[in-house]
N, C-alpha and C positions, 0 to 999 in steps of 0.2 A: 594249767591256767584256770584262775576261777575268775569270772564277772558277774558283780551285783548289777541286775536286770531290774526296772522301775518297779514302783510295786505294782499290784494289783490285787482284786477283788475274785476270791476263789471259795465258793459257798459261803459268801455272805460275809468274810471275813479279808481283811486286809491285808495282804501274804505279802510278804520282803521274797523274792526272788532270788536263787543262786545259782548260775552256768557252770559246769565244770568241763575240763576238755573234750571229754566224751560226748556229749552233747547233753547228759544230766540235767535235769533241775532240780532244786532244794527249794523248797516252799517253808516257811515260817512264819512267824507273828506273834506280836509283844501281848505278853500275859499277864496278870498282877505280879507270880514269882518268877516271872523272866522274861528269856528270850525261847521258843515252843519249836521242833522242827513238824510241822504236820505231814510230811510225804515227800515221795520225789518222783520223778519220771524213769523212766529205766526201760529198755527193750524197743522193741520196733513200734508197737502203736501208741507211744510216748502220753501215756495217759497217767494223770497221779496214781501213786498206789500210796495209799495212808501205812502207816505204820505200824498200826495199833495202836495204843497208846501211845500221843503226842510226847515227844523227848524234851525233856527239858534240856537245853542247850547251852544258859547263860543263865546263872540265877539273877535275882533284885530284890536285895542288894546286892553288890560283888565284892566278897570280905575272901581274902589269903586265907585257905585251910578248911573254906567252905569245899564239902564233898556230897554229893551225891550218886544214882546209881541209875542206867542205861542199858538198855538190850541194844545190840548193835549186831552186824554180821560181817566174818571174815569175807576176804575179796580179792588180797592180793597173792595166797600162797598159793605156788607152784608144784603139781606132784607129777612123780614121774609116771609114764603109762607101759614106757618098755624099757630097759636097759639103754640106758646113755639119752633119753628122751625127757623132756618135761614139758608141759602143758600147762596152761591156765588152770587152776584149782578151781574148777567153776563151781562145786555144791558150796552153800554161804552154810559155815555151821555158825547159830547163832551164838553169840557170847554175851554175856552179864558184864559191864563191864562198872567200873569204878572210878566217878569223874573228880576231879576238884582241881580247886584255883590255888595254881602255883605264884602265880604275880603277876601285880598291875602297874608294874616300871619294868616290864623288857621292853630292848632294843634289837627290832626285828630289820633284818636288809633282806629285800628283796629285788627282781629287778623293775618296778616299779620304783625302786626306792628305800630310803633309808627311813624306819617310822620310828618314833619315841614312846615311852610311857603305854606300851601294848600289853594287853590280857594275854595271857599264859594259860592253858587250862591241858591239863593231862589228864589222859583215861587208859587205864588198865584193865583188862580183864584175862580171864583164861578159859577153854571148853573142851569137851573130848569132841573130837570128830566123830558123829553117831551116822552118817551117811554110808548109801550104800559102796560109796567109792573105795578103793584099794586101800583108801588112806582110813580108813573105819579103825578106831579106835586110839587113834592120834591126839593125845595132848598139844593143844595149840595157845600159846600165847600172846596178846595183841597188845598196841601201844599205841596211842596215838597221842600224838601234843601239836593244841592247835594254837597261834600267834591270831589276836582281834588286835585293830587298831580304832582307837575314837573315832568317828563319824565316815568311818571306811567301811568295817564289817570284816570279816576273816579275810586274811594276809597271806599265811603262809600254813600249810600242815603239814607236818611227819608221820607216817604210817608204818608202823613194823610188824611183820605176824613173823612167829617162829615156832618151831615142832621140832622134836628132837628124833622123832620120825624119817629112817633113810627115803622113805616115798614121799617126804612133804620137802620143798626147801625154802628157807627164808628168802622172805625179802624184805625191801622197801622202799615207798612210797613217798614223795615229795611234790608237794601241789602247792 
């Protein structure tokens, strides 16, 4: 489940707010080339951590075939720790990833609702697993395709990581 939370003022700047089930927040703000993500909350003392360099998230203007490129981190693979066992993949290896806008006439249903005329934007990338975990030297491939609706904000995401790795396994993510 995600909820857009009211804005507010976070170092000086006007942040659009984003809740995700976990208790996450996604911080951003409108820039001349877009939509920025500047950080998120994550862990027990729920404090922004910035990104590094702010993501572009949404270009402006928003043209079909427009592509850009994003550092992001795996999150949702599963690797095994014993025989018959699998565990949260918790090292995040980062990945390069590769975004652009697929269309701005989908029709996204969710259970909120059925919306029209929604933003499309898919991101690919791929990385080795260079962590010290079992799973060290794992090709991993991720995917994500997110659904915007006009004067809503993000609708729906798909998330897929995969490794052809017998210690990693796929999955995927629907938010």
């Amino acid at each position: 489940m995600v909820t857009n939370l009211p804005s507010r003022t976070v170092k000086g700047t006007r942040t659009y707010v984003r809740k995700v089930h976990d208790g996450s927040l996604f911080f951003y703000r409108r820039a001349v080339e877009g939509i920025r993500r500047l950080g998120t909350t994550r862990g027990p003392n729920n404090e922004m951590e910035l990104d590094g360099a702010e993501h572009l998230m949404i270009p402006d203007p928003v043209r079909i075939g427009d592509s850009w490129a994003a550092e992001a981190g795996t999150g949702i693979l599963e690797r095994r720790i014993r025989p018959f066992e699998w565990k949260l993949f918790t090292p995040v290896t980062p990945v390069v990833r590769h975004d652009s806008i697929e269309s701005v006439d989908d029709t996204v249903g969710v259970p909120a609702g059925q919306f029209e005329r929604c933003l499309r934007i898919r991101s690919v990338g791929s990385a080795r697993c260079d962590s010290k975990a079992r799973a060290q030297g794992s090709d991993i491939r991720s995917e994500i395709i997110d659904g915007y609706a006009a004067g809503v904000g993000l609708i729906k995401t798909l998330q897929k990581e995969k490794s052809k790795s017998a210690l990693l396994r796929p999955d995927e993510y629907l938010l």
